[in-house]
C-alpha positions in Angstrom: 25.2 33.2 6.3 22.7 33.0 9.5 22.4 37.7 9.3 21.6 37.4 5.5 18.9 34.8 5.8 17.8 36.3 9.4 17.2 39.7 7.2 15.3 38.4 4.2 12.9 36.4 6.4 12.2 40.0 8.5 11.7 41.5 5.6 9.4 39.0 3.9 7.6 39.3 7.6 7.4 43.1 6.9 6.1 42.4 3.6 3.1 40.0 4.8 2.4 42.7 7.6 1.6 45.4 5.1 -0.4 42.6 2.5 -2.6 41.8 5.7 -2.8 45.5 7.1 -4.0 45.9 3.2 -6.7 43.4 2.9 -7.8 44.1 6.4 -8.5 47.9 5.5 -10.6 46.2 2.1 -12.2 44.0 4.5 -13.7 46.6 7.1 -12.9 49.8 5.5 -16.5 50.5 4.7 -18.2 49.2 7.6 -15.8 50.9 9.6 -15.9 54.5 8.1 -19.4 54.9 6.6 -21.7 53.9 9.3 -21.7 57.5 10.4 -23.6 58.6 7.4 -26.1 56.3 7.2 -29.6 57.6 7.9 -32.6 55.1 8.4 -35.2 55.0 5.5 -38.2 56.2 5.9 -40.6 55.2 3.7 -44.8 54.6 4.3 -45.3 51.1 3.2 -48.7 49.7 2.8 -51.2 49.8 5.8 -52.0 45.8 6.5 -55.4 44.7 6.4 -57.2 42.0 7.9 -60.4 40.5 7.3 -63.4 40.2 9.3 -63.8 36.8 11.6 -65.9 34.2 10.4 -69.2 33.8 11.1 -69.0 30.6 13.0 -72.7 28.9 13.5 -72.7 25.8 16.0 -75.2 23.0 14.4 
């Protein structure tokens, strides 16, 4: 009785292994593979403008 339960609980272990290998590779399986290719964007964006100071008069 003790081999025959001792073997189905290894092989649901085995099973679990492979369902967490899985969803581990789903998890990080793009960040880990296509960082490579990524370029940075560049791209002109709008120049920033500022006004001119306030005239500031003292009374």
């Amino acid at each position: 009785m003790l081999p025959q339960s001792l073997i189905k609980m290894l092989q649901i272990i085995k099973i679990q292994y492979q369902i967490i290998i899985y969803l581990l590779g789903v998890l990080f399986g793009k960040s880990l593979t296509d960082w490579d290719d990524e370029e940075p964007v560049n791209q002109s964006y709008q120049k920033l403008q500022v006004d001119e100071l306030p005239v500031i008069e003292t009374l």
